[in-house]
N, C-alpha and C positions, 0 to 999 in steps of 0.2 A: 381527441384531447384538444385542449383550445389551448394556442399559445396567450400566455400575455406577455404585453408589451412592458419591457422594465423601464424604457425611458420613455420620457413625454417628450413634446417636441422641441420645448422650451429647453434649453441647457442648460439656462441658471434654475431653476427650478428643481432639475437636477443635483445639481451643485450641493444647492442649499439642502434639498433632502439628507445627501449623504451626508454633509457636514453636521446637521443635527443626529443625523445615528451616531455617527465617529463619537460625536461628542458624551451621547448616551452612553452608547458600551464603552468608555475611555470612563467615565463618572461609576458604572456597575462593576469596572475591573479594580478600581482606586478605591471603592467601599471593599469588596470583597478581598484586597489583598491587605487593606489596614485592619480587617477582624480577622486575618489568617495570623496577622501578626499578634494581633491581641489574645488572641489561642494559644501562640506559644507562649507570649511571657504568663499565662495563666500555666501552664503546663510547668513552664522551670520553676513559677513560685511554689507550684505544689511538691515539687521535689525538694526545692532548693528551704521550703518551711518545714520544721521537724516536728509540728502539730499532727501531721497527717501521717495516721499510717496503712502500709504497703498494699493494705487489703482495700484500699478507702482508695489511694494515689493511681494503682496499677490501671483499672477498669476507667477511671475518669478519663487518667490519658489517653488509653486507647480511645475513648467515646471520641475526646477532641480531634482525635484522627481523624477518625470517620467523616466528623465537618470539616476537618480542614481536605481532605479530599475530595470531597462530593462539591468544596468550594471549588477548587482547582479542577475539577471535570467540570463542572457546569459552566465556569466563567472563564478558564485561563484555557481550556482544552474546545468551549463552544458546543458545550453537548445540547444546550439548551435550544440551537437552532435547529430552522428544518431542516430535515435531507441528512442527518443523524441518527436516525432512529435505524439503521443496518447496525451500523459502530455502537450504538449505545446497547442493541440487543445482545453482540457478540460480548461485550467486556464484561457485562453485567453477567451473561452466564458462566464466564470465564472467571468471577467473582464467586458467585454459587457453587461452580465446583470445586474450587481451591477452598472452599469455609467448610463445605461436605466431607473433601478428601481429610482436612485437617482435622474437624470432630471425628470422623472413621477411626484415623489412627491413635486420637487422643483417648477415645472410649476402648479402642482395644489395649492400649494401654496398661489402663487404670483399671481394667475391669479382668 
């Protein structure tokens, strides 16, 4: 396996790299945390408006969930990087089986 080298030999050059990442994922975290927010006030106006109903409001909310998590795993939690993909395999199945156990007992349920 071949190491590489993360610095060069220059410092500032360094410097300046990292400062433009910072800058990046600081600009990707302030987009994804102003549409987390924009999720919810769509969320309390579908509640909070008497147009909509429960059959229409329930499912939408939860969908919002789902973005607003997969925003918060991918940008606030870094799942997007490398050297994650152990952590993303584990949650993700840990996801699958909590949605399996839950249809299981919802269908024994009802049925």
């Amino acid at each position: 396996m071949v190491n590489q080298q993360l610095n060069s030999a220059n410092p500032r050059v360094d410097i300046e790299y990292r400062r433009k990442k910072s800058a990046e994922e600081m600009r990707y975290q302030i987009v994804s945390f102003s549409m987390m927010l924009f999720l919810t006030l769509i969320a309390f106006a579908t509640v909070g408006l008497k147009g909509f109903d429960h059959w229409f409001a329930v499912p939408f909310i939860l969908l919002l969930a789902v973005v607003q998590v997969i925003f918060q795993l991918f940008y606030f939690m870094h799942m997007n990087k490398k050297g994650h993909e152990a952590p993303s395999l584990f949650l993700f199945t840990g996801v699958l089986a909590a949605f399996l156990i839950v249809w299981t007992f919802s269908t024994i349920i009802w049925w």
